[in-house]
N, C-alpha and C positions, 0 to 999 in steps of 0.2 A: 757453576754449571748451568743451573738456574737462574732465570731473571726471577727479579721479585716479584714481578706482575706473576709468572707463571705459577710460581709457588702460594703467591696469594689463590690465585685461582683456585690451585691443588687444596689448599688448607681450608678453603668455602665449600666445594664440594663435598671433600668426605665433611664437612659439616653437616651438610643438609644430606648427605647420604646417612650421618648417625641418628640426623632428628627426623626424617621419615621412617627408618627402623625403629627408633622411639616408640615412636608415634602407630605404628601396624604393633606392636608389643601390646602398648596399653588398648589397642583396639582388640584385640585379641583376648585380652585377658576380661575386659566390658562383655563381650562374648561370650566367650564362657562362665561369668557370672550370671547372665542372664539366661544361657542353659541351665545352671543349677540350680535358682531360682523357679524356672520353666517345673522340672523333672519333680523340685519340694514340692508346687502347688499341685502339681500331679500324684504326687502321692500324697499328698494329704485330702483332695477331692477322689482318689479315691478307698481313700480310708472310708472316709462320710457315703460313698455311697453303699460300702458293704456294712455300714453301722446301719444306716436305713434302710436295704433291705433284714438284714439280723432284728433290726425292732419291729419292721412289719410283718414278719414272720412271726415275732414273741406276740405281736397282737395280735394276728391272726388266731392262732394256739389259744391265747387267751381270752377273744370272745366264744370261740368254739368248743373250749373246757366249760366256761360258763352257759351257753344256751343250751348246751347239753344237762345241765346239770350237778354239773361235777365243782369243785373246789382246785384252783390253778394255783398250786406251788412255787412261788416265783423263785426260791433259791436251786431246784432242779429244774422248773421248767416242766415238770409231771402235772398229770389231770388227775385227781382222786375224784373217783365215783364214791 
């Protein structure tokens, strides 16, 4: 029914039609490694930035215990006068 040229043809095409699918797969999937890499270092910078403000606040508290006067508790975080 086919010449062989024709079917050669046929049989090249869907090739490079399976290896650009391929190929948009593993680009895709590079993608979306690199968004969940993205989204990790985004949570984890902003982990760090509520640990530093949470320690500038405990120093805050605790020069403010001390210039007062007072003795700063560090396992509650209280000021004793």
């Amino acid at each position: 029914m086919f010449g062989l040229s024709k079917a050669a043809l046929y049989l090249v095409g869907a090739g490079i039609l399976l290896a650009a699918i391929i190929a948009a797969g593993a680009a895709i999937r590079s993608d979306l490694k690199a968004v969940g890499r993205f989204e990790a270092t985004e949570t984890v910078r902003k982990g760090n930035a509520d640990a530093g403000s949470i320690a500038e606040k405990s120093r805050y508290a605790l020069r403010h215990c001390i210039n007062g006067g007072g003795v700063y508790v560090f396992e509650t975080g209280a000021c004793e006068h």
